[in-house]
C-alpha positions in Angstrom: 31.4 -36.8 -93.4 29.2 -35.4 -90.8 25.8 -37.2 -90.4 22.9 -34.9 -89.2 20.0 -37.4 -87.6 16.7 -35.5 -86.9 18.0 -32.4 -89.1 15.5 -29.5 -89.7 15.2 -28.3 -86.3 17.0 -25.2 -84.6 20.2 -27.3 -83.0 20.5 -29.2 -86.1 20.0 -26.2 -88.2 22.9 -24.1 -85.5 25.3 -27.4 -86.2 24.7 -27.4 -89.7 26.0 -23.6 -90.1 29.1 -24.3 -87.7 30.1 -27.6 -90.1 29.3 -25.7 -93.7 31.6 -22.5 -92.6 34.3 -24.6 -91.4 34.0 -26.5 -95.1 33.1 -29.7 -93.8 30.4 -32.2 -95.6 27.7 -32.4 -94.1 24.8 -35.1 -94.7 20.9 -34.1 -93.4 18.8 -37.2 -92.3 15.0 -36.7 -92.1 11.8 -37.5 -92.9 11.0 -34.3 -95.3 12.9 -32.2 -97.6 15.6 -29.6 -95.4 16.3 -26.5 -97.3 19.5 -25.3 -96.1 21.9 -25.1 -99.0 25.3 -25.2 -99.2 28.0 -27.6 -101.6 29.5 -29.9 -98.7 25.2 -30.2 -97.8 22.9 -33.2 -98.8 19.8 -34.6 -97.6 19.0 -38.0 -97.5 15.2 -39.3 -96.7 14.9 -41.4 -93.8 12.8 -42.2 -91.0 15.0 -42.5 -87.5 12.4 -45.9 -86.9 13.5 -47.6 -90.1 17.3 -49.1 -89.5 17.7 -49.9 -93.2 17.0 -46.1 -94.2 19.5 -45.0 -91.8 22.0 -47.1 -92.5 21.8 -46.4 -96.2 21.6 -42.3 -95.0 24.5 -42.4 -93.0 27.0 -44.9 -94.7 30.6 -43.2 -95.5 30.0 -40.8 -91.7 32.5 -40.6 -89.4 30.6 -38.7 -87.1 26.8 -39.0 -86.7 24.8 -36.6 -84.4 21.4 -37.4 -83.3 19.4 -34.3 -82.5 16.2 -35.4 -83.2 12.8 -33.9 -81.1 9.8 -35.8 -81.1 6.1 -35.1 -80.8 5.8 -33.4 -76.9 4.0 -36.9 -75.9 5.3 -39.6 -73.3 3.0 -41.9 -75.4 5.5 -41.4 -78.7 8.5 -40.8 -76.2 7.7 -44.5 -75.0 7.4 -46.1 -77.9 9.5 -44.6 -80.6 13.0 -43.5 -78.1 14.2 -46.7 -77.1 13.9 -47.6 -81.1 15.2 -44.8 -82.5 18.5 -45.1 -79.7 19.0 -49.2 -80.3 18.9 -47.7 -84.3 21.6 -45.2 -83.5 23.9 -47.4 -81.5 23.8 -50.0 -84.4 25.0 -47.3 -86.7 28.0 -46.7 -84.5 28.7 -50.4 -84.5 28.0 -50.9 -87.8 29.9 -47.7 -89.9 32.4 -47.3 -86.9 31.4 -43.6 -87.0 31.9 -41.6 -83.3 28.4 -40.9 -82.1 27.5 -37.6 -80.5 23.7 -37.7 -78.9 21.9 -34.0 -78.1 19.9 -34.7 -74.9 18.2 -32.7 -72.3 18.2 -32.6 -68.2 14.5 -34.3 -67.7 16.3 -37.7 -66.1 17.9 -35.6 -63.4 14.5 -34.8 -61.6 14.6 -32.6 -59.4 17.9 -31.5 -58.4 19.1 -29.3 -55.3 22.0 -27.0 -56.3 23.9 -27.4 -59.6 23.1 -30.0 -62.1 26.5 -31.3 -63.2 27.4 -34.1 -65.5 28.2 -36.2 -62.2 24.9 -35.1 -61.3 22.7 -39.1 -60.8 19.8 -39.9 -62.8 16.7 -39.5 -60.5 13.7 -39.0 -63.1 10.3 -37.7 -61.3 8.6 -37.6 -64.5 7.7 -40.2 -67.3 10.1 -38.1 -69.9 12.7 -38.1 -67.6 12.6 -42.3 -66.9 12.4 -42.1 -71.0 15.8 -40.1 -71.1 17.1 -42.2 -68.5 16.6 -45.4 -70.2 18.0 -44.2 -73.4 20.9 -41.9 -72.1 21.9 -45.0 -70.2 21.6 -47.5 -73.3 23.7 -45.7 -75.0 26.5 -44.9 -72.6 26.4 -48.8 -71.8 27.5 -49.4 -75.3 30.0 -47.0 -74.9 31.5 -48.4 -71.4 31.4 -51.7 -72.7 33.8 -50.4 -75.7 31.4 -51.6 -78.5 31.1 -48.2 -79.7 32.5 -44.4 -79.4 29.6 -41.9 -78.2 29.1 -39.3 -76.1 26.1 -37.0 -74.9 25.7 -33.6 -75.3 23.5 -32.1 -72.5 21.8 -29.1 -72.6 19.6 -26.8 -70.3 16.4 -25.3 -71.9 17.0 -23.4 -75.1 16.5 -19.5 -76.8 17.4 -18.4 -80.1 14.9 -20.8 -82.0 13.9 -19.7 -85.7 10.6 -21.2 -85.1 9.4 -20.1 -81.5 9.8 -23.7 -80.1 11.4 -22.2 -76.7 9.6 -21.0 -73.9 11.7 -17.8 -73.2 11.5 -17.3 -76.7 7.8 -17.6 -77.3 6.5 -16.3 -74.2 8.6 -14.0 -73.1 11.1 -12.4 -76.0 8.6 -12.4 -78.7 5.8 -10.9 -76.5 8.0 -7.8 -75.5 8.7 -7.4 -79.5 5.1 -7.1 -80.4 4.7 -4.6 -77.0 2.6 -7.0 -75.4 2.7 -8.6 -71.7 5.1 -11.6 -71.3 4.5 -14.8 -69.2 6.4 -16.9 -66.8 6.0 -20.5 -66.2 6.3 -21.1 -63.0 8.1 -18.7 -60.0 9.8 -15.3 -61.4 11.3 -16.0 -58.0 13.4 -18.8 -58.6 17.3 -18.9 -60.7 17.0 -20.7 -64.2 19.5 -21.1 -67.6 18.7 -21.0 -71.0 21.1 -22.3 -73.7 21.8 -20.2 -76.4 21.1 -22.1 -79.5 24.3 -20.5 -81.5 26.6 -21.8 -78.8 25.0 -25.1 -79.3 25.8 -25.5 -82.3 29.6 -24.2 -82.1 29.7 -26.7 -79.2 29.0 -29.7 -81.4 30.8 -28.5 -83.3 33.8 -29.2 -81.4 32.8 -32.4 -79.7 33.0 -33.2 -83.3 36.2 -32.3 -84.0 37.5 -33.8 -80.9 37.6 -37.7 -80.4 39.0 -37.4 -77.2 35.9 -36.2 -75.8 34.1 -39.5 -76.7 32.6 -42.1 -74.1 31.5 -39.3 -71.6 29.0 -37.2 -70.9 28.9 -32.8 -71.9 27.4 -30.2 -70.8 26.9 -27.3 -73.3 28.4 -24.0 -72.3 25.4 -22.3 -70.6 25.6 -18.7 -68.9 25.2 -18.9 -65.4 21.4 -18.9 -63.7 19.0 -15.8 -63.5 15.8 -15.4 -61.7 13.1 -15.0 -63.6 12.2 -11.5 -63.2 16.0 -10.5 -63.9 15.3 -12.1 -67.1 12.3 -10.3 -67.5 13.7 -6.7 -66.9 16.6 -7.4 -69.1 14.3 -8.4 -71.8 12.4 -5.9 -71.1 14.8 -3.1 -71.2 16.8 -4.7 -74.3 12.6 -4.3 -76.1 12.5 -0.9 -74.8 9.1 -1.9 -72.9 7.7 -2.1 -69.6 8.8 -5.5 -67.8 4.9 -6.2 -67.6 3.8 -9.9 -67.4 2.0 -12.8 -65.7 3.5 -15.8 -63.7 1.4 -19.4 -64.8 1.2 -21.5 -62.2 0.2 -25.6 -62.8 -3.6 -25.3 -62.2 -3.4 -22.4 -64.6 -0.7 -24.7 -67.4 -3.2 -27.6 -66.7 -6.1 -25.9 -67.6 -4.6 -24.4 -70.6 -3.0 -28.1 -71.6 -6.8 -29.4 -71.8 -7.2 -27.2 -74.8 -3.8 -27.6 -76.7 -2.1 -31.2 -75.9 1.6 -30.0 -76.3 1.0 -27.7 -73.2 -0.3 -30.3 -71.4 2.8 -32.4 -72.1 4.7 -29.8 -69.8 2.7 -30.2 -67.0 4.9 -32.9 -65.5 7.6 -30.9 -66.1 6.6 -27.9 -63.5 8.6 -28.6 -60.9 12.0 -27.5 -63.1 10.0 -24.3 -63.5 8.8 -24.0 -59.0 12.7 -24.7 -58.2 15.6 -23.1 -58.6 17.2 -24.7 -62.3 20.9 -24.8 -61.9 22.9 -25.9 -64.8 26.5 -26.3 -64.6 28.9 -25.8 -68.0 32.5 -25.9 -66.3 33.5 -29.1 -67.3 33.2 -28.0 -71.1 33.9 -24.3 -70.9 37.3 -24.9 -69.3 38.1 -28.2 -71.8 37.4 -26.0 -75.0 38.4 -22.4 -73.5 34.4 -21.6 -74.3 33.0 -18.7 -72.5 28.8 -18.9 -73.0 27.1 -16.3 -74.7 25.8 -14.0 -72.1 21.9 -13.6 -71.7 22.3 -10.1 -72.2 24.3 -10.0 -75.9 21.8 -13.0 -76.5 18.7 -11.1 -76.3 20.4 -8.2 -77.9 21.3 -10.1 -81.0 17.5 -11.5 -81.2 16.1 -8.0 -80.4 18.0 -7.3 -84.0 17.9 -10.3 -86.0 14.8 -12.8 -85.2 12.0 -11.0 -82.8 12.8 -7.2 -83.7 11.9 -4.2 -81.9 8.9 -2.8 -82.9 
């Protein structure tokens, strides 16, 4: 059985769809009702705080995912990740089940050139000390042999159901509705986006492959663009004019006084100001996995979830 922690949102929702066509059960662990449907699917209540809940959720698993997001506030990240990790780690120890943890690039900081799974932790925000701390509580466990996990890593996403991407909200689903898009940060500078599809196909088969435990993944990403590539392939995939505004901090400060989530990416500019380089090599050559290229990306969205005109 494949255990689903933090199910509902668009990885979990990608990884779902990957495990259901290949006719694998699947068990969906959150806090409300998920309504994907399928006859390998259930959903179990739990809160990823409440050990007990969890345990009774994911008993039987042999692998268990954690791809839970959290309220956009270091306050919440603080307080409820280093929980919510120790709870995951006991359920490896406790059920024997591998342990497969989606996680993000905030602990890397800063990084000149590509970010690679060698790449050293070097946080310059509060998020990224959070997924530091975490990242290396679980891979301790793992080192130390008391359980089998591994992290999947990915770059910032596109192809969310639910506009919870910036590229996605800002950019792709502007052009659809004909208006002007918006850039965080410098058009100037190269960046990646992971294609949610290819996230889940990834997990997929980290999944199916226990020799990829104890180490560290990064999902197959396509290779950097600058922003305004991005924007005139958007653009020309929309049939629009590549029209938009570049937000600089002042201007995402400003804005994060009014809405609290925004203001939650203010410490987060600086992956936005420098060129974003995330590296996939490791994985793509492992699994023979070539990324889904921006361009077919788009295309599919342009005719599927943000539709021309």
């Amino acid at each position: 059985m494949h255990t689903i922690l933090g199910a509902g949102g668009a990885v979990a929702n990608a990884l779902t769809r990957e495990l259901a066509n290949n006719n694998e059960t699947v068990r969906l662990v959150s806090r409300k009702p998920i309504t994907l449907s399928g006859k390998n699917i259930t959903w179990k209540k739990a809160d990823l705080l409440n050990y007990a809940e969890l345990l009774e959720a994911a008993k039987g698993s042999t692998v268990i995912y954690l791809t839970a997001g959290l309220v956009y506030d270091k306050n919440v990240w603080a307080q409820q990740w280093p929980v919510i990790m120790q709870n995951f780690i006991n359920l490896g120890k406790e059920t024997g089940a591998r342990l497969i943890f989606f996680d993000n690039v905030y602990m890397y900081g800063l990084v000149e050139g590509p970010m690679t799974e060698s790449t050293p932790y070097n946080p310059c925000s509060v998020k990224g000390g959070i997924r530091a701390k975490i990242a290396t509580q679980l891979m301790d466990e793992a080192k130390a042999g008391n359980i089998r996990a591994s992290i999947a890593r990915a770059a910032d996403f596109y192809g969310t159901e639910n506009l919870n991407s910036f590229l996605d909200l800002m950019v792709l689903d502007k052009f659809a509705k004909k208006q002007s898009a918006q850039w965080v940060g410098n058009p100037n500078k190269l960046h990646n986006f992971s294609f949610i599809p290819d996230m889940g196909k990834a997990l997929y088969l980290l999944g199916q492959n226990p020799d990829s435990d104890n180490q560290v993944w990064h999902m197959p990403t396509a290779a950097p663009l600058k922003g305004k590539q991005f924007l005139e392939m958007a653009a020309n995939i929309y049939s629009v004019k590549p029209k938009y505004m570049a937000i600089n901090k002042f201007l995402l400060w400003t804005y994060g006084l009014f809405v609290k989530v925004v203001m939650g990416t203010v410490e987060m500019y600086y992956q936005y100001n420098h060129d974003y380089n995330f590296n996939s090599d490791k994985f793509e050559k492992a699994f023979n996995f070539k990324p889904t290229s921006y361009e077919d990306g788009i295309k599919l969205m342009s005719e599927t979830l943000y539709k021309k005109g």
